[in-house]
N, C-alpha and C positions, 0 to 999 in steps of 0.2 A: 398318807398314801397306803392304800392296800397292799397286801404282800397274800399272795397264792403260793400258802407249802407244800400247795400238789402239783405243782407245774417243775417237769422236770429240771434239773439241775445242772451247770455245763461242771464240769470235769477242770481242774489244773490247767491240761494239755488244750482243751476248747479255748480257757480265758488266755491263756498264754498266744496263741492264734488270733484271735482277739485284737490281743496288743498289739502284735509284730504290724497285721494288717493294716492296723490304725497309724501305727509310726512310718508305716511304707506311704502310706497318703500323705500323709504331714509334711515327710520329707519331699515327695515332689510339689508337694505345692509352693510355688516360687516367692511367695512372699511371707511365707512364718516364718523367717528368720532376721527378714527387715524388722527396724522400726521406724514407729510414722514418722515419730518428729524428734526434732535434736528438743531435749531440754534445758538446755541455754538459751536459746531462739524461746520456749516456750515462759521461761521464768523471767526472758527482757520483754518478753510483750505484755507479758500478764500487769495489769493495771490495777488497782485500790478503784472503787466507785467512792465518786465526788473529789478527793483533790489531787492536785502534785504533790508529791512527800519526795519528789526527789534530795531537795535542796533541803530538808531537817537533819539535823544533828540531834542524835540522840546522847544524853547523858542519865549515868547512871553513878549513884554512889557507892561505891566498894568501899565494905567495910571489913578490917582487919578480922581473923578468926579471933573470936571471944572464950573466954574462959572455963564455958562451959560444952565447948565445939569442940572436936579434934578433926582431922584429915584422915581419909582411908588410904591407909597405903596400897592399896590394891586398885581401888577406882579413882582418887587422888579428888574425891568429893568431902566438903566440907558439912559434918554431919553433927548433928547433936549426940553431945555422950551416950543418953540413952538408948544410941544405935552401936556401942560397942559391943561387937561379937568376942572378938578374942584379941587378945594382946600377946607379941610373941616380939619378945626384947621392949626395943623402942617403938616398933609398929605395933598399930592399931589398925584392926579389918571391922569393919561393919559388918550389918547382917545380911544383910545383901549379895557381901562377897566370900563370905563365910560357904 
C-alpha cells in the first residue's frame, strides 16, 4: 500500500477522538458483546468425516522418566537434559523457563 507523507497529519488529540467516537458506536451496538454460540454445543456437534469414534478407547503407553530426562520444576514437563538451564538445589528449570 502506498503511503502519502504529504497528506496532512491528525494530531494525539484527533486520534484520541477517533477512538472515543468509535468505542461510543461499539458500545450502542446491542450485539458486540454477545456471543454467537456456546462452545460446548459447538464442540458436541462438531463430527470427524467418515466414522463414529465415539465408542474407541484410546491407549497410550507411559513410560517412566529415563535416565537421561529430568522434570522442570517450573513447567513440571519431562525434558531432555540437554534442556537444562539451571539447577538451584534439587530443582532443575529448563530453558524455556529460565
Amino acid at each position: 500500500m502506498a503511503t502519502d507523507y504529504d497528506a496532512p497529519r491528525k494530531n494525539d488529540e484527533e486520534m484520541n477522538e477517533d477512538s472515543i467516537e468509535e468505542l461510543k458506536t461499539r458500545r450502542n451496538d446491542k450485539n458486540s458483546g454477545k456471543v454467537d454460540e456456546d462452545e460446548v454445543e459447538a464442540a458436541e456437534s462438531f463430527e470427524l468425516p467418515g466414522a463414529d469414534l465415539s465408542h474407541e478407547e484410546l491407549t497410550v503407553r507411559v513410560l517412566p522418566r529415563q535416565a537421561h530426562e529430568f522434570t522442570c520444576a517450573s513447567c513440571f514437563l519431562v525434558k531432555a537434559a540437554s534442556q537444562i538451564a539451571e539447577t538451584r538445589g534439587n530443582d532443575s528449570y529448563c530453558v524455556d523457563c529460565v
